[in-house]
C-alpha positions in Angstrom: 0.0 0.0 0.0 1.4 3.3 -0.9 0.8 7.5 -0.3 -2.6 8.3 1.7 -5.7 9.5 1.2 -9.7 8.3 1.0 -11.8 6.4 -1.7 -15.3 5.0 -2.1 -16.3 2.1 -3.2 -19.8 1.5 -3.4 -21.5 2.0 0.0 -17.8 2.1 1.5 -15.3 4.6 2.6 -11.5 3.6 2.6 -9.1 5.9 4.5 -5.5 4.2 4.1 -2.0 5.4 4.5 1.0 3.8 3.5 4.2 4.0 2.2 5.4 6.9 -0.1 5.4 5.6 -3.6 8.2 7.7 -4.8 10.0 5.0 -3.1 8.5 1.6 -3.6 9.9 -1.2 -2.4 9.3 -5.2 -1.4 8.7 -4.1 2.1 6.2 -1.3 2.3 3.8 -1.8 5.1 0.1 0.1 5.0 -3.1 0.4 7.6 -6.4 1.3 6.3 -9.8 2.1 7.8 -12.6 0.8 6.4 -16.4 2.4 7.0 -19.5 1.7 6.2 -22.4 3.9 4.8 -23.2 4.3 8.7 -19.8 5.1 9.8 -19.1 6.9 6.7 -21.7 9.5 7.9 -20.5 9.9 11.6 -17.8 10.7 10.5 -18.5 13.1 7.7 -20.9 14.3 10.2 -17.6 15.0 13.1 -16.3 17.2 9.7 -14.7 14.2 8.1 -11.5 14.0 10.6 -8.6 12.0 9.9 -4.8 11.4 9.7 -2.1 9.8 8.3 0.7 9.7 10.6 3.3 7.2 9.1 2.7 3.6 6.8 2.3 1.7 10.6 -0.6 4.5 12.2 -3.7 6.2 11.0 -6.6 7.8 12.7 -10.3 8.3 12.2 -12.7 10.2 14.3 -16.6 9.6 14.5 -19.2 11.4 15.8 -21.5 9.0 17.9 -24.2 10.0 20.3 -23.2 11.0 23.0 -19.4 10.3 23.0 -17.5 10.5 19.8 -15.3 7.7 19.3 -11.3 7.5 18.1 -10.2 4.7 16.0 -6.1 4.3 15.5 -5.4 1.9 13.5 -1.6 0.5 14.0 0.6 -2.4 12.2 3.7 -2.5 14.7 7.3 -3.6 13.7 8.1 -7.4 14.6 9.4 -8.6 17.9 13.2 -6.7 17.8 15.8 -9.2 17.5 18.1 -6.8 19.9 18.5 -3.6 21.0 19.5 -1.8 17.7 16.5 -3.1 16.5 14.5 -1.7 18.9 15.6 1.6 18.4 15.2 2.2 15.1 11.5 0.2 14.7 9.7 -0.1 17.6 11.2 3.2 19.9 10.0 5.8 16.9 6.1 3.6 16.7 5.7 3.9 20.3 6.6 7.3 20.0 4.7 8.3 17.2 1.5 6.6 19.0 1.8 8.2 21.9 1.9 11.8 19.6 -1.1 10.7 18.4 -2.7 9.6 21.7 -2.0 13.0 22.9 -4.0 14.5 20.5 -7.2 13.1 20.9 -9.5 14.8 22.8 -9.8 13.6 26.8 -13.7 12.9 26.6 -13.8 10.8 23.3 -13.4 6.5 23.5 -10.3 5.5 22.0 -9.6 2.1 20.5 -6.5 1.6 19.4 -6.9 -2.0 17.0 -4.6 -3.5 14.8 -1.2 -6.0 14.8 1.2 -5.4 17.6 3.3 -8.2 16.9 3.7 -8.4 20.8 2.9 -12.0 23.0 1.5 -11.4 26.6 1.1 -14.2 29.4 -1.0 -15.1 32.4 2.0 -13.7 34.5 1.2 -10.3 33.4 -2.4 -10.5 34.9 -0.8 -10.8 38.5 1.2 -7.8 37.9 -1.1 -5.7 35.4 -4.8 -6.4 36.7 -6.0 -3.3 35.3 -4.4 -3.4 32.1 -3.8 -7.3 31.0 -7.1 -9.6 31.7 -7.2 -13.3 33.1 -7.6 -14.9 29.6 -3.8 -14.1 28.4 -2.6 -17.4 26.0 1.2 -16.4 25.4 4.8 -16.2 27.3 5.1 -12.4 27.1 8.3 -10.9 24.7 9.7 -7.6 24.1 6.8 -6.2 22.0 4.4 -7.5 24.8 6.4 -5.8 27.3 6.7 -2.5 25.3 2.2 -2.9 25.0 2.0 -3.5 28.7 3.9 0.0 29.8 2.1 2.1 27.3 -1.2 0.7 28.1 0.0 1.5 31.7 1.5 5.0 30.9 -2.2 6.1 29.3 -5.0 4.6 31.4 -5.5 1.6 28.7 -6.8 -1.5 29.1 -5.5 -4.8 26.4 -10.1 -6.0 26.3 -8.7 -9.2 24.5 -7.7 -10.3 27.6 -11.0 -9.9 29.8 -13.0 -11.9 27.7 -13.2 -16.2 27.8 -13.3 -17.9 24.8 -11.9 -20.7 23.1 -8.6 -21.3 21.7 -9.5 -20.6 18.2 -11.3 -17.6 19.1 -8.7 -16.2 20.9 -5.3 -16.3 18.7 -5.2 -14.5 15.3 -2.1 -15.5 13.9 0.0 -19.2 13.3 3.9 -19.1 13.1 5.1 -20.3 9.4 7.7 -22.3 11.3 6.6 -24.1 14.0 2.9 -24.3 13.1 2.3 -22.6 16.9 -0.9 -20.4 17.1 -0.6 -16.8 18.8 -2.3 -13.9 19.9 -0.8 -11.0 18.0 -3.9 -8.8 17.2 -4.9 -7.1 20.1 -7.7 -4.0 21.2 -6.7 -1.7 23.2 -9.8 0.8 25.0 -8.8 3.6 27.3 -10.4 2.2 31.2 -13.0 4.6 31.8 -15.0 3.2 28.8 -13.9 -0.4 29.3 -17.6 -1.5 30.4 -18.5 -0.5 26.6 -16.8 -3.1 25.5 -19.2 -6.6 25.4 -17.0 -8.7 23.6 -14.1 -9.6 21.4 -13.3 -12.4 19.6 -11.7 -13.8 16.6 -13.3 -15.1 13.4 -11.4 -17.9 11.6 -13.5 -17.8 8.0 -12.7 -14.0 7.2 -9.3 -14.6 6.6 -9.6 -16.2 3.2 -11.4 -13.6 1.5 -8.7 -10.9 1.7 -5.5 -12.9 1.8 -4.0 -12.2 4.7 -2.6 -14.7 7.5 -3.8 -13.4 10.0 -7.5 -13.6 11.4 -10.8 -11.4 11.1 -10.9 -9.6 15.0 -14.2 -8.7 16.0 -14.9 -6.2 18.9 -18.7 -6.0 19.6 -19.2 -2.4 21.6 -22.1 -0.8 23.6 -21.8 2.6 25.6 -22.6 2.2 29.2 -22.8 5.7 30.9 -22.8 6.7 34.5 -26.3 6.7 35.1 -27.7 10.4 36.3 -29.9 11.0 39.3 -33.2 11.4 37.6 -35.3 14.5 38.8 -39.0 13.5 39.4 -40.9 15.8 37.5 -44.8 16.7 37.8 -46.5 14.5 35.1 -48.9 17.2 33.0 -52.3 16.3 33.8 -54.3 14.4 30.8 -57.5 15.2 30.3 -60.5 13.8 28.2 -61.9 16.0 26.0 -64.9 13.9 25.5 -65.4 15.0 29.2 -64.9 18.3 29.1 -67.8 18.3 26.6 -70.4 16.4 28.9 -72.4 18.6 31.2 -72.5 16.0 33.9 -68.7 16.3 34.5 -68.7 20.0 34.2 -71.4 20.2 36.6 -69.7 18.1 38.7 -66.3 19.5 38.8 -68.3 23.2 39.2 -70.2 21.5 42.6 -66.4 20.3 43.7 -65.2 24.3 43.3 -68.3 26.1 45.1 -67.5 23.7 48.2 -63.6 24.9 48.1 -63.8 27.6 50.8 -65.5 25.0 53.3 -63.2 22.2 53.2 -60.0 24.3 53.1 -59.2 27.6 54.9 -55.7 29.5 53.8 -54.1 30.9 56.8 -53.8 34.5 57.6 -50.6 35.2 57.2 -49.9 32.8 54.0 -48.4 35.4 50.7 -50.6 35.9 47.6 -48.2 32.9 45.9 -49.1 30.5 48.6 -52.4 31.1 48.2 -52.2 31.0 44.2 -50.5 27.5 44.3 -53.2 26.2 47.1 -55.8 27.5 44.5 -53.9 25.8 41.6 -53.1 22.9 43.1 -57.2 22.5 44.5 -58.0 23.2 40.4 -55.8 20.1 39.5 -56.9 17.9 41.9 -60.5 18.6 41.0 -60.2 18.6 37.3 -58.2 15.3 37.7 -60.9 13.6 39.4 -63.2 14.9 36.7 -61.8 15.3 33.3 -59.0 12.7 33.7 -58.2 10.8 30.8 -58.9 7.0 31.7 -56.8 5.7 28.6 -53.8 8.1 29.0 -50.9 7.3 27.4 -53.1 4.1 25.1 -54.1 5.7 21.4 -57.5 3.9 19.6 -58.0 4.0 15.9 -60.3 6.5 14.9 -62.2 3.8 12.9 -62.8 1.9 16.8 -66.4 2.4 18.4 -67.4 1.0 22.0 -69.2 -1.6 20.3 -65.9 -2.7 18.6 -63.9 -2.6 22.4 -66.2 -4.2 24.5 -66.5 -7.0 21.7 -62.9 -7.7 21.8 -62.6 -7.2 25.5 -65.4 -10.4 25.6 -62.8 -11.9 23.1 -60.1 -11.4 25.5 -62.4 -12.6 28.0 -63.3 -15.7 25.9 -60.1 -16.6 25.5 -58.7 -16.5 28.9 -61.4 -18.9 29.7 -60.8 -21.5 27.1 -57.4 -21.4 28.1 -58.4 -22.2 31.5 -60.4 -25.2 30.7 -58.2 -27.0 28.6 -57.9 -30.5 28.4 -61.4 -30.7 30.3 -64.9 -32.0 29.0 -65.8 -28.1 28.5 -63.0 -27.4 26.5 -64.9 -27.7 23.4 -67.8 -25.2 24.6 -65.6 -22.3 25.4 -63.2 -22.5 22.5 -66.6 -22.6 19.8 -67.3 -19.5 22.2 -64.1 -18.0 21.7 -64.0 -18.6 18.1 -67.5 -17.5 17.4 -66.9 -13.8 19.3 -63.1 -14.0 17.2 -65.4 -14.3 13.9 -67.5 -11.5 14.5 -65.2 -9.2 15.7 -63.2 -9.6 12.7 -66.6 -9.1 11.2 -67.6 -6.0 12.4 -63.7 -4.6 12.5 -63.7 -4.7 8.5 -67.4 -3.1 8.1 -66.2 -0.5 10.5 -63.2 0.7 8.5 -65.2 0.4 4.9 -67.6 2.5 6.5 -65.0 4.7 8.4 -62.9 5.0 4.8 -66.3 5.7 3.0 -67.3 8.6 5.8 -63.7 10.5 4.8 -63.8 9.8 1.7 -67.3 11.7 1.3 -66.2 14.3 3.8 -63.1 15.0 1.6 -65.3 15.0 -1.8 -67.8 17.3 -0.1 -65.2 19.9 0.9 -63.8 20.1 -2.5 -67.5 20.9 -3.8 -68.1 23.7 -1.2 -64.8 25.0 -2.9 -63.3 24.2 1.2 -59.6 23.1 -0.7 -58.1 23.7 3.2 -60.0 21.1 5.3 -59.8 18.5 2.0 -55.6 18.9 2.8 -55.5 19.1 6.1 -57.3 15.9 6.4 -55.0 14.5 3.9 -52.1 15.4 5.6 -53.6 14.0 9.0 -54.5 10.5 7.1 -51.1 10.2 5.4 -49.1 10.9 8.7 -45.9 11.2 9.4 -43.2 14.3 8.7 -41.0 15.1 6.2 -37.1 14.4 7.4 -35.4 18.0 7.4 -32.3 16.6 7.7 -32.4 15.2 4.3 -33.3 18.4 2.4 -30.3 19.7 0.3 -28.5 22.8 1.8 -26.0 24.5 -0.2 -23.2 27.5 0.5 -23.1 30.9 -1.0 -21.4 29.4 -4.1 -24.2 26.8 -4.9 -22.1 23.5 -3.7 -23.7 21.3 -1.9 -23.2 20.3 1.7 -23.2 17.1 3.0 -21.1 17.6 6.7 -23.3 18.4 9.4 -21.0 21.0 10.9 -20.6 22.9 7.4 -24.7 22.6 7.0 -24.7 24.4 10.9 -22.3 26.5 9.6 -24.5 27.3 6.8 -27.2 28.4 9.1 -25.2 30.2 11.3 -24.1 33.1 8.6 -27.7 33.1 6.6 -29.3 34.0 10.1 -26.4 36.7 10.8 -27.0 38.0 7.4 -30.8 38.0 8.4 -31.3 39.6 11.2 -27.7 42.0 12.0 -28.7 44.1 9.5 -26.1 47.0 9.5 -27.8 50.4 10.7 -27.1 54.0 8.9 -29.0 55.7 11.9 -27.0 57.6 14.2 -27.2 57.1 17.8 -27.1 60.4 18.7 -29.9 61.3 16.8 -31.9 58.5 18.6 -31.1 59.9 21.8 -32.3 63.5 20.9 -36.1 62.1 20.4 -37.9 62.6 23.5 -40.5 60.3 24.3 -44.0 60.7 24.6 -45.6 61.5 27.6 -48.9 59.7 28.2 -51.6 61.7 29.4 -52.7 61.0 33.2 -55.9 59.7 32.6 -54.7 57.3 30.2 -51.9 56.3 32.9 -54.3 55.7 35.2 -56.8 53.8 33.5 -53.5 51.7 32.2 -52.3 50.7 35.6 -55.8 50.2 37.1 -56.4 47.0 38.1 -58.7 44.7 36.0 -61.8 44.2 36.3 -64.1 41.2 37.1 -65.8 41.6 33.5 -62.6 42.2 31.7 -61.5 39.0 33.1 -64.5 37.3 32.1 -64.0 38.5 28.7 -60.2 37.6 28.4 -61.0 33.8 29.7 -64.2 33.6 26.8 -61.2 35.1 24.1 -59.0 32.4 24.8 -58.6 29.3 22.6 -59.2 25.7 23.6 -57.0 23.0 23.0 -53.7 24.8 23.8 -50.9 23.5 26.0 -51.2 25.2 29.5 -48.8 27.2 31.1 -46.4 26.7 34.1 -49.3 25.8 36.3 -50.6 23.3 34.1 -54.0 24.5 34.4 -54.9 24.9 30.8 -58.4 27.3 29.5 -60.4 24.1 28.9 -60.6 23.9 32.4 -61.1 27.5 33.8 -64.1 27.8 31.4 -65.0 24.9 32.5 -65.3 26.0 36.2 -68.2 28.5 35.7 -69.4 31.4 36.8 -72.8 32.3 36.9 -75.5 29.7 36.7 -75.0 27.7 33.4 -77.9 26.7 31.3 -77.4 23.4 31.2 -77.7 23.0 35.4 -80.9 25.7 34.9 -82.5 23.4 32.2 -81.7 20.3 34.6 -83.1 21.8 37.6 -86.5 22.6 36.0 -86.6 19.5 34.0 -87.1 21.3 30.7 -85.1 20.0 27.5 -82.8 22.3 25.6 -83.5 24.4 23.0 -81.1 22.9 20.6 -82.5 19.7 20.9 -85.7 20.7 20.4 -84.7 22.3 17.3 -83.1 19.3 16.2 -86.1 17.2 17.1 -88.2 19.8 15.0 -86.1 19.5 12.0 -85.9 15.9 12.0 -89.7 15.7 12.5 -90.2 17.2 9.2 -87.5 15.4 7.4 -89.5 12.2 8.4 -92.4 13.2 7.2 -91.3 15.0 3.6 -89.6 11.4 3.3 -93.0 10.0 4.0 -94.6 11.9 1.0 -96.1 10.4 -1.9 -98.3 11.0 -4.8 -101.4 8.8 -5.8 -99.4 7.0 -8.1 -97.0 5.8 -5.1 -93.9 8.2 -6.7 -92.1 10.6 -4.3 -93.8 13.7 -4.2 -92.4 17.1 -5.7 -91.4 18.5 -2.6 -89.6 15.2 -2.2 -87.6 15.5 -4.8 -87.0 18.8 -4.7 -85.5 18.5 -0.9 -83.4 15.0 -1.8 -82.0 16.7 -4.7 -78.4 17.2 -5.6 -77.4 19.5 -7.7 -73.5 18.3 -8.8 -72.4 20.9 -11.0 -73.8 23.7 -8.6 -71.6 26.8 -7.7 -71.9 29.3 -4.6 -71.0 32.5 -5.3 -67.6 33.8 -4.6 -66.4 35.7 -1.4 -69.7 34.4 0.8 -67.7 32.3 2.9 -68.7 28.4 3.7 -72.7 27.8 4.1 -74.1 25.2 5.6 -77.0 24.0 3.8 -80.3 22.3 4.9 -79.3 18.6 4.0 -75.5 19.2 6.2 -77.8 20.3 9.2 -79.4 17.2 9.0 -76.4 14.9 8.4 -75.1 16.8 11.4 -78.7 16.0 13.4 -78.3 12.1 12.3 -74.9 11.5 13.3 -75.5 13.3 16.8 -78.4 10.7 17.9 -76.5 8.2 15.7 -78.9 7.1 13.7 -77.8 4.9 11.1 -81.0 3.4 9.3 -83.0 6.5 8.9 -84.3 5.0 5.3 -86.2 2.4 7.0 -87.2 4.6 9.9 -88.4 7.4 8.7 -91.4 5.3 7.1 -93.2 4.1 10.2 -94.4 7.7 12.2 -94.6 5.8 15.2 -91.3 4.4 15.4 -89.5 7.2 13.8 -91.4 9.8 16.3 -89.6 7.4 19.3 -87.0 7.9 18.0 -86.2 11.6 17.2 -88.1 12.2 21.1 -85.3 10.3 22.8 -83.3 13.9 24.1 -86.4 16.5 24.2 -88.4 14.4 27.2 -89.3 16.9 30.1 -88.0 15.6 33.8 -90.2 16.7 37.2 -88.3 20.2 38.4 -85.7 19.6 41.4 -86.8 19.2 44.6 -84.1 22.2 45.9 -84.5 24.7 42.8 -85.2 27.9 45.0 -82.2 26.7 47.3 -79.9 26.1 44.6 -80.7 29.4 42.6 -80.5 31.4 46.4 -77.2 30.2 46.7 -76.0 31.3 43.2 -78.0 34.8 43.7 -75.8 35.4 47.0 -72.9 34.3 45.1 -73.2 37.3 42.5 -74.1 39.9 45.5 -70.9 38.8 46.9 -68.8 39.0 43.3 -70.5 42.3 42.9 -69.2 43.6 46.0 -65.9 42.4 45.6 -65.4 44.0 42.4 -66.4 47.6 43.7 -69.2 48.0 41.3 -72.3 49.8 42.8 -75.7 47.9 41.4 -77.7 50.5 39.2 -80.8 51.9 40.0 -83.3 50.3 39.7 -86.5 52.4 37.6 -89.1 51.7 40.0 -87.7 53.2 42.8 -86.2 56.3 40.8 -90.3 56.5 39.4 -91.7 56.3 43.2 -88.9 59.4 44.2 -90.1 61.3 41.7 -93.7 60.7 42.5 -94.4 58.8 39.3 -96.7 55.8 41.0 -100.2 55.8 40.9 -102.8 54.8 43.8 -104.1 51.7 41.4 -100.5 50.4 41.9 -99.3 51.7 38.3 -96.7 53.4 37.0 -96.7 56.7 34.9 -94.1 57.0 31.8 -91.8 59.3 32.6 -91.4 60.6 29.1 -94.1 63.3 28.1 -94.7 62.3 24.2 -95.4 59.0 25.2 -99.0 57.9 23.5 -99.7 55.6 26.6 -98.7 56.9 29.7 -99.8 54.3 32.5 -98.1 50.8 32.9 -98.0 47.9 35.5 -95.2 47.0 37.2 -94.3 44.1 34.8 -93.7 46.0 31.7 -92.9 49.4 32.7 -89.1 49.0 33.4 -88.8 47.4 29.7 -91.0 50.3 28.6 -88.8 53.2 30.2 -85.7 52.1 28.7 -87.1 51.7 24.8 -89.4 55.1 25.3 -87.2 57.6 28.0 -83.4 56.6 26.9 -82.8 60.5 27.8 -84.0 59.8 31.1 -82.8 56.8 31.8 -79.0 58.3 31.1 -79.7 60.9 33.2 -80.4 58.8 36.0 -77.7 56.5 35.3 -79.7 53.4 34.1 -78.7 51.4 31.7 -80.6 50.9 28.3 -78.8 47.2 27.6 
């Protein structure tokens, strides 16, 4: 092997040095390196390091996560015959090594592999423990001896010797003469990383392949690192959002808030931040034993319904007992059973993901029509998954070359975000210091560094988004709007027993989709109003710039997929049956039993918020009427506003009254018209 340098060949990269070839001769020696497409990157990636120090040493350094690794590979001179010898081969290798040693940086693993032509002995384990192993299969000679001090002068330790194997699989090399089999190749690891090394052996079938004499050396490595004290960190708390939608866990974790200041009492003399972390931590507990996620960490197909889990849970179940009763008379019984739940799971699992497939499919198609081109991506992108690798995008330089090292593609980055954002500046500074500011006016100031109100609270927490990551408290806005504030609808309608308006609505609509599905002609043919509403008019445009509508026949795929309804075809021909069905939600419930207690409770609730906040309550117009003399005998009140056509009211309407008809008056007396 002569000269020095790299080549490639095919998926490998060859880094050799050898022997000048200006002067070639029978007895040039050579070491090479040889990496695979893997190794090749590492190293390209540690900006493709290496060096040729002489025909006998060469180095190569890899980048490897998270120690980079130094591999010297070395062909020393034979045994010396005598001291001359020894200083003109062996004293300059061993001196030239250690050059090369001292170069490497102190936190990288070194292994130092190759043909040492040295012999070491069990007798060197007695007086080298930490550098020569208990498997040594020689009688030690000057090369050995040489080995042994280095290793000893640089914290290395000889791994060939720490590992039991056979004979065969521990020498490399057999003397031409006396047929005598030694142990010649050797790998040498520096001792703070000599648990990385699991094994080293030889391989006797390599050998033939690449003519050499001596044998394939294989060194099987694994990084153990000194294991960190791990800091126990708050898990973020997982919440369902199928929960956070259901009004009986909202309700729930609302009653668990309002009895808050009865089951704990802050101390006096506690700060405003212990009392902010006793409130936050009070929020997560209750929230977790509300809204927690009972699957966290497990993912389900979107395709899966309830039906689909508890099926295969009883197929779980199924199976556990037919493995129970084996080899018994009822064997038989529970493996049919087992079998016949396995069938129709599979079953109902394929229908499932037609139907699931079908459902996208049409929901795709529909968005293209209702010229929608960014849901029809977005749920593309979702169904295809995964992310495009960055790392694999070309980067090139400033002269269009491309980069390939991953320190030059940093590099890269570095100087097109300098050039970005330092942006040289003509202005002078002293200019910039000769602008005054401006003042703010007093009022303003004020009114900026007033502290917020209840309301403006209120409104921020309605203005902020769901589904975003909390902050450092973990509390994210799903919950706080959660919490409540004033009496929610939902707990109103289920305290007087009276169905919601949206699902009366729904029922409404569905009524009469049932029965224009019921109408026919004489003649048994679908009526025209039939057709007119089932209609579908494919080649139909909306006009431009009117945003996305939602038409009548959306509505009521929206209404049949929210009571699930599947056979609606069928269904909507009997009345009867269909009537049962739509009525399922809208049934009205006997009032609560404690409906004046509960909306009490909430009424002193607001007296108290209201005081709190510093707002005085408004006037209200009755009493302002009765100062000014405005009620009548009959019980009646008068219109304060002279134009008015009809001047005399009850005490039910006239408040609505006076704020449409005396808006003049009511400003004047500070009442508000909203």
């Amino acid at each position: 092997m002569y000269d020095n340098g790299t080549t490639v060949i095919g998926d490998y990269t060859f880094i050799y040095s050898g022997h000048s070839s200006t002067d070639k001769t029978h007895s040039a020696h050579g070491v090479a390196v040889c990496l695979n497409k893997q190794a090749t990157t590492a190293w390209k990636n540690l900006g493709s390091i290496w060096e040729a120090i002489n025909e006998r040493i060469v180095m190569v350094r890899l980048a490897c996560k998270p120690i980079n690794v130094t591999v010297i590979a070395v062909y020393a001179p034979v045994n010396p015959k005598n001291q001359q010898m020894a200083s003109t081969t062996t004293d300059p290798f061993y001196t030239d090594l250690q050059s090369t040693l001292d170069k490497v940086p102190r936190s990288d693993m070194v292994l130092i592999i190759g043909d040492f032509n040295a012999r070491i002995g069990m007798q060197q384990h007695t007086t080298s423990r930490t550098v020569v192993g208990p498997h040594a299969v020689d009688t030690i000679n000057n090369n050995g001896e040489r080995l042994i001090d280095f290793c000893s002068l640089n914290n290395l330790v000889i791994s060939n010797t720490f590992f039991q194997h056979k004979p065969i699989h521990q020498k490399s090399w057999m003397h031409p003469g006396s047929k005598a089999w030694h142990m010649l190749d050797y790998t040498l690891v520096n001792k703070q990383f000599r648990t990385s090394v699991e094994d080293v052996r030889v391989h006797r079938t390599a050998a033939g392949a690449i003519g050499t004499d001596h044998h394939l050396l294989r060194i099987k490595l694994k990084f153990h690192l000194k294991s960190r004290r791990k800091v126990i960190k708050s898990q973020p708390l997982r919440i369902d959002r199928k929960k956070l939608k259901n009004e009986q866990h909202k309700l729930a974790f609302q009653a668990q808030l309002n009895n808050r200041p009865q089951q704990q009492h802050t101390s006096t003399t506690s700060t405003i931040d212990d009392k902010y972390n006793a409130f936050v931590d009070y929020v997560r507990q209750a929230s977790r034993a509300s809204f927690q996620d009972d699957q966290a960490g497990r993912k389900y197909k979107e395709w899966l319904t309830d039906e689909i889990l508890d099926l295969v849970d009883k197929k779980a179940k199924a199976f556990l007992d037919w493995q129970n009763f084996r080899d018994t008379r009822l064997e038989s019984k529970y493996r049919t059973s087992y079998r016949l739940l396995r069938n129709l799971a599979k079953k109902k699992i394929e229908e499932r993901q037609v139907e699931y497939w079908d459902e996208l499919s049409m929901e795709i198609e529909n968005a293209i029509k209702q010229h929608d081109p960014a849901t029809a991506y977005s749920m593309i992108r979702r169904l295809r998954g995964g992310k495009a690798k960055i790392e694999n995008l070309p980067i090139f330089d400033k002269d269009g070359n491309l980069l390939t090292n991953s320190k030059e593609r940093l590099d890269r980055w570095k100087d097109y975000f300098n050039g970005l954002l330092n942006v040289p500046s003509n202005v002078d500074s002293t200019t910039i210091q000769h602008i005054l500011p401006v003042a703010i006016d007093p009022i303003e100031q004020r009114r900026q560094d007033k502290t917020p109100s209840l309301k403006e609270v209120q409104c921020a927490i309605k203005q902020m988004k769901n589904g975003k990551a909390p902050g450092n408290d973990g509390i994210s806005a799903d919950i706080i709007k959660a919490g409540g504030d004033r009496l929610p609808n939902e707990q109103l309608l289920q305290l007087t027993g009276q169905p919601h308006l949206s699902d009366l609505l729904i029922r409404n609509r569905l009524r009469w989709f049932g029965h224009v599905n019921r109408m026919h002609t004489e003649d048994n043919e679908p009526s025209m109003v039939k057709k007119i509403m089932f209609s579908h008019f494919a080649h139909a445009n909306k006009p431009r710039n009117m945003g996305t509508r939602k038409r009548w026949q959306d509505k009521i795929t929206e209404d049949l997929e929210k009571l699930n309804i599947r056979n609606w075809r069928r269904e909507t021909l009997d009345k009867d049956k269909w009537r049962g069905t739509i009525n399922r939600f809208v049934h009205s419930n006997d009032p609560s039993s404690n409906i004046s207690e509960v909306v009490q409770q909430y009424k002193q609730k607001a007296d108290k918020r209201r005081a709190a906040s510093n707002v005085p309550l408004p006037p209200k117009i009755t009493e302002v009427l009765i100062k000014q003399g405005l009620k009548n005998t009959d019980g009646t009140y008068t219109c304060p506003n002279s134009k008015c056509t009809r001047r005399t009211f009850k005490a039910q309407g006239i408040t609505r009254h006076v704020k449409a008809c005396a808006p003049e008056w009511c400003k004047k007396h500070k009442i508000p018209t909203n």
